[in-house]
C-alpha positions in Angstrom: 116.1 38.1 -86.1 119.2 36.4 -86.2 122.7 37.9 -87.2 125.5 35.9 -88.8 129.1 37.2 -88.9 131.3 35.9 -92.1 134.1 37.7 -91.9 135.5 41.3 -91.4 132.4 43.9 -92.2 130.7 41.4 -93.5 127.3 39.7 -92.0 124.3 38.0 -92.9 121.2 39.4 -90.9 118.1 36.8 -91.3 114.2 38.3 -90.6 110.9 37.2 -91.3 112.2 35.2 -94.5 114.0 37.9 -95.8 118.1 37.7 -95.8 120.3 40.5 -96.1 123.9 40.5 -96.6 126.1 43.4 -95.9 129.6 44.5 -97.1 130.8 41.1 -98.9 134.3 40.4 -98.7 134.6 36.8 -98.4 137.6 35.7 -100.9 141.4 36.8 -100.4 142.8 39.3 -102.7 141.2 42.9 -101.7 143.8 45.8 -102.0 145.6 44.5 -105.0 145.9 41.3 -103.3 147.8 42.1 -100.5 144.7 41.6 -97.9 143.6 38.3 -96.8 141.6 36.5 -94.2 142.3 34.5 -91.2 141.0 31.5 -90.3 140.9 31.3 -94.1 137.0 31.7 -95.2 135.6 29.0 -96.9 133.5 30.5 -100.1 130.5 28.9 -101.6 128.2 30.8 -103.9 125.6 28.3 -103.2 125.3 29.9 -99.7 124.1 32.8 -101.2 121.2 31.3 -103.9 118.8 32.3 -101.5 119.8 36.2 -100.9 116.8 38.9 -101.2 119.5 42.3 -100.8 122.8 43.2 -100.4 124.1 46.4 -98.3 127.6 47.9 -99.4 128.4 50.9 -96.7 131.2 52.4 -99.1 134.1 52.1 -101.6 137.0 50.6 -100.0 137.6 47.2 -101.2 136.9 45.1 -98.3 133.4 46.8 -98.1 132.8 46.7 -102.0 135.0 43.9 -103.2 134.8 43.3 -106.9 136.5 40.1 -106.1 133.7 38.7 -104.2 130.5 40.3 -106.0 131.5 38.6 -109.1 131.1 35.6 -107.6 127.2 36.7 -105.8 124.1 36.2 -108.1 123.4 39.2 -110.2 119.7 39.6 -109.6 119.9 40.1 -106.4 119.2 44.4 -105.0 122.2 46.0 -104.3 121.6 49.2 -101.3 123.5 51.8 -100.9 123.4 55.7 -99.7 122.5 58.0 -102.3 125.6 59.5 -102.4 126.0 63.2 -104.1 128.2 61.3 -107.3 127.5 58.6 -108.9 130.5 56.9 -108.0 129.7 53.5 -106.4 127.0 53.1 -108.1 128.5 53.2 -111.4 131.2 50.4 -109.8 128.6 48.3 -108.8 126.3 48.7 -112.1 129.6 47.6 -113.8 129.3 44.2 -112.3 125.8 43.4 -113.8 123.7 44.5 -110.3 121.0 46.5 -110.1 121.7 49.0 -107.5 119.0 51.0 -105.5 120.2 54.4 -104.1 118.3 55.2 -100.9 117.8 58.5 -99.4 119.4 60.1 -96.3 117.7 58.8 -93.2 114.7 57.2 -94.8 113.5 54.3 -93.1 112.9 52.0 -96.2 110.9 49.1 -96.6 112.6 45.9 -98.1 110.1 42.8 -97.9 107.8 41.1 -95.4 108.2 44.1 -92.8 111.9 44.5 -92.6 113.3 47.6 -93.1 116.8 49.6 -93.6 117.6 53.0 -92.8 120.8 54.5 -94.3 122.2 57.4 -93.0 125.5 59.3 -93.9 128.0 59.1 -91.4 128.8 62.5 -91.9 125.3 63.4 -92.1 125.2 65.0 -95.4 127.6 67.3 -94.2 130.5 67.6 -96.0 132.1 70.4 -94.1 132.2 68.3 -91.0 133.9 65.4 -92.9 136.6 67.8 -94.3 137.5 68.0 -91.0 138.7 63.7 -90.9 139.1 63.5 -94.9 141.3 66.9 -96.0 138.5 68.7 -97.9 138.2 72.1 -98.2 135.4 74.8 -98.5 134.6 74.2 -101.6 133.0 70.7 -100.3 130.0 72.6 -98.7 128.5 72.6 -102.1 128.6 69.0 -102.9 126.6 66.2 -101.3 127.4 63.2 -98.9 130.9 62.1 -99.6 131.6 58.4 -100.7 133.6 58.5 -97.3 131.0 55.8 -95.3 127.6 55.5 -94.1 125.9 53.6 -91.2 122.6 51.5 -91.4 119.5 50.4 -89.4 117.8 47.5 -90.2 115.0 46.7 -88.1 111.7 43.7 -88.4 109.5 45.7 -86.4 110.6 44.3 -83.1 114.5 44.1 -83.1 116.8 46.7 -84.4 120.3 46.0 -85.6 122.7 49.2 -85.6 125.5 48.8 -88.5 128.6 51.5 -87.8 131.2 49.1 -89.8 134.3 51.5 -89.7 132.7 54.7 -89.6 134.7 57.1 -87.4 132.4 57.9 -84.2 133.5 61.7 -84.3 132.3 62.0 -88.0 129.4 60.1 -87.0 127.9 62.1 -83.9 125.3 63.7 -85.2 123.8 60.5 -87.3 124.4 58.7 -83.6 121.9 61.3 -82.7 119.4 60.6 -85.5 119.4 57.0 -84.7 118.4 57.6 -81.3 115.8 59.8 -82.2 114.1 57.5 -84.5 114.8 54.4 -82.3 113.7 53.9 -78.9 116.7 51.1 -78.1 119.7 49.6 -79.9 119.1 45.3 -79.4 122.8 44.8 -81.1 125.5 47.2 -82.7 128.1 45.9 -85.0 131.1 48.3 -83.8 134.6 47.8 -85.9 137.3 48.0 -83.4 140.3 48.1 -85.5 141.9 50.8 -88.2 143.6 50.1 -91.5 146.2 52.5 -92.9 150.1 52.1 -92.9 151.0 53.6 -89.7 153.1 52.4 -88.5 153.9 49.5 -90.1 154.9 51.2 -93.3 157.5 53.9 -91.9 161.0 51.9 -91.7 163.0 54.6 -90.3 161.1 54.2 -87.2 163.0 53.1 -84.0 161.7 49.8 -83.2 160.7 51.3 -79.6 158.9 54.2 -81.6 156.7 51.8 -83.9 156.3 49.6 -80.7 154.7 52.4 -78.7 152.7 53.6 -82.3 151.1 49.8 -82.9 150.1 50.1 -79.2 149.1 53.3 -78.9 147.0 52.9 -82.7 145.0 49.3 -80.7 144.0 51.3 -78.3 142.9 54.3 -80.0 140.3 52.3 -81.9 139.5 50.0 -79.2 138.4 53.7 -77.5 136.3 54.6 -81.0 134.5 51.0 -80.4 133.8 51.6 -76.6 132.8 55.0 -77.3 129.7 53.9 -80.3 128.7 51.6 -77.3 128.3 54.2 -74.7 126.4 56.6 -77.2 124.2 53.9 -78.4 123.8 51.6 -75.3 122.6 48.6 -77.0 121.5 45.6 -75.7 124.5 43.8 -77.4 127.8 44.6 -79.3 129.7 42.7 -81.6 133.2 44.0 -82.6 133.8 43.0 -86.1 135.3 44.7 -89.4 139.1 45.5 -90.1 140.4 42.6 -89.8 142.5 41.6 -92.4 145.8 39.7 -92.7 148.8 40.9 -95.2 149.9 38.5 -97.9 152.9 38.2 -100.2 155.4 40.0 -99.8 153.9 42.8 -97.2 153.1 39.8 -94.2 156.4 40.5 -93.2 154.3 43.6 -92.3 151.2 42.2 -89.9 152.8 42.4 -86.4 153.3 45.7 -86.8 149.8 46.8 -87.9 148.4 48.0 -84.6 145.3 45.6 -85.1 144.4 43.3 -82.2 142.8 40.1 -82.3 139.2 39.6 -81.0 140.0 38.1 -77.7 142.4 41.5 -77.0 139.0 43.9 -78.0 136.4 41.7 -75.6 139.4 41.6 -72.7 139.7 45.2 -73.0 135.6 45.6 -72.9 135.2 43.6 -70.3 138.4 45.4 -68.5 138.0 46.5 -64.7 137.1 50.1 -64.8 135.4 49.9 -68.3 133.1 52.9 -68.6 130.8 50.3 -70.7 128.3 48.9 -67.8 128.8 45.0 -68.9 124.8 44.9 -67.1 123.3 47.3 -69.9 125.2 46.2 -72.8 126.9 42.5 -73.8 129.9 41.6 -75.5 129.3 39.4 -78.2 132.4 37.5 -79.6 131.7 35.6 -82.7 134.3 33.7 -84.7 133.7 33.6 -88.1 129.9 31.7 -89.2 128.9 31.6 -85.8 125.2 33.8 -85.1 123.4 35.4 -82.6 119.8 34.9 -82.6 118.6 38.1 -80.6 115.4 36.5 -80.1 117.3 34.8 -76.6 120.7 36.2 -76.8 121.9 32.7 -77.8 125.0 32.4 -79.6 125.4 28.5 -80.1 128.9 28.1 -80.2 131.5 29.8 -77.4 134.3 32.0 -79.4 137.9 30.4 -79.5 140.7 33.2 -79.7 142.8 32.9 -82.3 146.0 30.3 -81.9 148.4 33.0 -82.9 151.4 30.2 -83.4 149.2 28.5 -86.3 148.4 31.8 -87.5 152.1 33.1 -87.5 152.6 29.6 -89.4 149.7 29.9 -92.1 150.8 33.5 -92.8 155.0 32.3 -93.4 154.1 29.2 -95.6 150.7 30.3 -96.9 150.0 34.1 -97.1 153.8 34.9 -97.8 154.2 33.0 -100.9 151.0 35.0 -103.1 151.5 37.5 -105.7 150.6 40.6 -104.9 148.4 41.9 -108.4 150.7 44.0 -109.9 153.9 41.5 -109.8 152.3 39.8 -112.9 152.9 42.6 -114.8 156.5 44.1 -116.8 157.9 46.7 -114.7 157.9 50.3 -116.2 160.5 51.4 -118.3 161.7 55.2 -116.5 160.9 56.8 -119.6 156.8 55.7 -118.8 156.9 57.4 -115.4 158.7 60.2 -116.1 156.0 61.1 -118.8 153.1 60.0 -116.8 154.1 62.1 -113.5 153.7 66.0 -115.0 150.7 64.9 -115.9 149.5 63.6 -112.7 150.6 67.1 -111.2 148.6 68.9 -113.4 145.7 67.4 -112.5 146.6 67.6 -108.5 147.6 71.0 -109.3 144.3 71.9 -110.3 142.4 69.9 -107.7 145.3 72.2 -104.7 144.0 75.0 -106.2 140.1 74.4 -106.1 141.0 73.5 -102.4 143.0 76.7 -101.8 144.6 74.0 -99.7 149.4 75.5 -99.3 151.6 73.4 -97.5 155.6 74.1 -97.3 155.8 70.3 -97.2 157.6 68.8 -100.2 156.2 65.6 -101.5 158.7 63.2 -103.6 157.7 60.0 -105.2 160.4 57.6 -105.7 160.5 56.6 -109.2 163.2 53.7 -108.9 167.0 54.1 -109.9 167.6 57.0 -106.9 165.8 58.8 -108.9 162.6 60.9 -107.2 159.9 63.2 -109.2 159.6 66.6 -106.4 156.6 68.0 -106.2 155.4 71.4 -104.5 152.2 72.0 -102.8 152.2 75.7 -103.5 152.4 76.3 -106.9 155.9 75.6 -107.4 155.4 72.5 -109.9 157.3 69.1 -110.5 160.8 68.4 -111.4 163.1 65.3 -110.8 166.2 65.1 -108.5 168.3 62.7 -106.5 165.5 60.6 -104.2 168.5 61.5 -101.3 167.4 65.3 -101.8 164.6 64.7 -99.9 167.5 64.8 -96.9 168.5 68.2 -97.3 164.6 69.4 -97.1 162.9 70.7 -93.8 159.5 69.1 -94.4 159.2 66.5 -96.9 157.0 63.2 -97.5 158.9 60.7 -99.7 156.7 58.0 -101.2 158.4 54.2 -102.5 155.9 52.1 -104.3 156.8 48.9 -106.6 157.2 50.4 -109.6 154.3 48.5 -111.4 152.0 49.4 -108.7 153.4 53.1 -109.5 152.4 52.6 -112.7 149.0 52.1 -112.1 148.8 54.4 -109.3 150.0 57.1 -112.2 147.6 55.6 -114.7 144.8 56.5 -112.5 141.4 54.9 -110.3 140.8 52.9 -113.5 143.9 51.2 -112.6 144.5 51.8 -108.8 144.0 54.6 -106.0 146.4 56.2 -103.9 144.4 55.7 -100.9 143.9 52.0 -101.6 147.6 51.3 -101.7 148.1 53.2 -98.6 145.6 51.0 -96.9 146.7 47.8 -98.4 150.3 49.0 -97.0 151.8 48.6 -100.6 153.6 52.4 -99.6 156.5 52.8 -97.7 157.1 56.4 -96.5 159.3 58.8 -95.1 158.7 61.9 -93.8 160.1 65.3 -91.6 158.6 66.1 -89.7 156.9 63.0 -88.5 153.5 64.3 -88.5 150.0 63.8 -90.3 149.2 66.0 -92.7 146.2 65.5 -93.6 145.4 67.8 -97.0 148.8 66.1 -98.5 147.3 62.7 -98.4 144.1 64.1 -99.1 145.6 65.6 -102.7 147.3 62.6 -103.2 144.7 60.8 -104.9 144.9 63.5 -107.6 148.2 62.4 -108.3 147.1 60.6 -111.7 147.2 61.9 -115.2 
């Protein structure tokens, strides 16, 4: 068996004549264009003439990226987890594929005696992923979420452990069902880096404050990574998935991500006092098309890190200078968002109520001209005020989005999602008290007529 990284999430496993591709996101332009690769990836469909399946974990874009699978031949399988909606699939199905829904923890043969198992991350249980993603109790009800799931894909003789960005706490008990059904782990592809706009996106911050965040954000999922590796002990680990560079206007963005480069993840595995035992379980670095055959453990080519000088220069004269997707279009008139926004309440009205989810925190989106729409998360409903009136509240979240990104975001998952603009770091915020509140961002994607 022989595994090929791409880029990001995104590898080519190779076994017994069958080839397997999973989470495609090999051209620039993910998150309404403000994500990007570096090294740039070269993309040539004829690569791909030969694929027999394709794995998508989940929904976010740089694990189902529209942008690349219309450029990937049609006929070829598309795998997912049967989630409990129809969600993905219907995304997928919209790009001419034929998509195969597999079971919960079904070990399911593909061709020529490889096999893929796809389990949950949260393990079908919704109530424990309410606890990471802001559901509530009415959750229990429903399936899977479309949140993430891990796979197994195994030739009868090596197995290859998929996590991609699940979180390892949401993932513990499926950890356990994979070692249940597998006697060893020969490599785990670990993601060792989170998305998200803390803190890049939070301007008040002291620069000390966003400093210590960026850090202390590295090394939190650097601790995620190490901790799948003690759980699973595999043979071999390859850090991979997250990586992404900000374009257009947002690159001004990317050193304050809290991502690290590849070299920082393997010096920080291999660190004295590491609780990974290096004698059990390998580091594998990989820069983008180099494989591992796990056959010997060979990797062919020795990992370069990243020259971070010809990076910062690529991003400045390169990155920088791309539209972002929405700057194409006419910005709003006020009139268009002051209609659209009751409506969006409405709707995230409704979905606060099914939640029984009551916070005192005040949420206003900035709708351009100091002007803000105010909106209550108990009951109290919408009206619009100065955006500075956000000042004299105790608690309060204040939003700032392009204003044709904001109209889209108002428009609805048709035309964008809340939670993809938050990952793509297209949101600035601003909040009192400087905490996470989980629910309000949760509810946020209900903020659409």
């Amino acid at each position: 068996m022989e595994v090929r990284l791409l880029k990001s999430a995104s590898v080519l496993i190779a076994a017994r004549g069958v080839k397997l591709l999973c989470d495609p996101w090999l051209v620039d332009g993910e998150y309404f264009g403000s994500w990007a690769h570096y090294p740039p990836y070269d993309f040539d469909v004829a690569d791909f003439a030969d694929l027999d399946f394709i794995y998508i974990s989940h929904i976010h874009p740089d694990h189902f990226s529209r942008k690349t699978l219309s450029l990937l031949p049609r006929h070829v399988p598309v795998l997912i987890h049967a989630y409990a909606t129809p969600f993905l699939r219907t995304n997928i199905e919209s790009l001419g594929f034929r998509v195969h829904e597999l079971p919960h923890r079904r070990r399911t043969h593909l061709k020529n005696g490889v096999h893929i198992n796809i389990l949950a991350a949260d393990n079908c249980d919704p109530a424990l992923c309410g606890r990471f993603f802001g559901c509530a109790q009415v959750e229990k009800t429903f399936g899977s979420t479309q949140i993430d799931s891990l796979a197994v894909i195994d030739d009868g003789r090596y197995v290859v452990l998929n996590v991609n960005d699940c979180p390892f706490e949401l993932a513990r008990a499926s950890l356990a069902l994979v070692g249940e059904q597998y006697a060893a782990i020969d490599l785990l592809l670990t993601g060792y880096a989170g998305a998200g706009p803390w803190p890049q996106c939070f301007p008040q911050l002291p620069r000390d404050e966003r400093d210590r965040a960026a850090a202390a954000k590295k090394r939190q999922f650097l601790e995620q990574a190490e901790a799948f590796v003690n759980t699973t002990k595999p043979k071999h680990y390859l850090p991979f998935a997250g990586t992404y560079t900000l374009a257009g206007k947002l690159a001004r963005l990317n050193a304050h991500r809290g991502v690290p480069e590849l070299d920082e993840a393997r010096d920080f595995f291999r660190r004295a006092g590491s609780p990974i035992d290096p004698g059990r379980s390998r580091c594998v670095a990989l820069a983008a098309g180099a494989r591992l055959d796990l056959a010997g453990g060979d990797c062919g080519e020795q990992y370069v890190p990243v020259d971070r000088a010809a990076k910062a220069r690529y991003i400045d004269e390169v990155l920088a200078a791309r539209p972002l997707d929405y700057e194409a279009c006419r910005p709003p008139d006020m009139a268009e968002l002051k209609a659209l926004a009751p409506q969006a309440y409405q709707r995230l009205e409704r979905r606060r109520r099914q939640l029984g989810f009551h916070s005192p925190t005040k949420v206003y989106i900035s709708l351009g001209d100091a002007l803000a729409a105010r909106l209550s998360l108990a009951g109290e409903g919408i009206d619009f005020v100065a955006e500075e009136s956000a000042e004299e509240e105790e608690r309060f979240v204040l939003f700032r989005a392009d204003p044709r990104l904001l109209l889209w975001l108002l428009k609805g998952p048709r035309f964008a999602h809340w939670n993809n603009a938050e990952i793509g770091s297209h949101l600035e915020l601003e909040r009192r008290p400087n905490t996470f509140e989980r629910g309000l961002y949760h509810l946020m994607c209900w903020f659409h007529e």
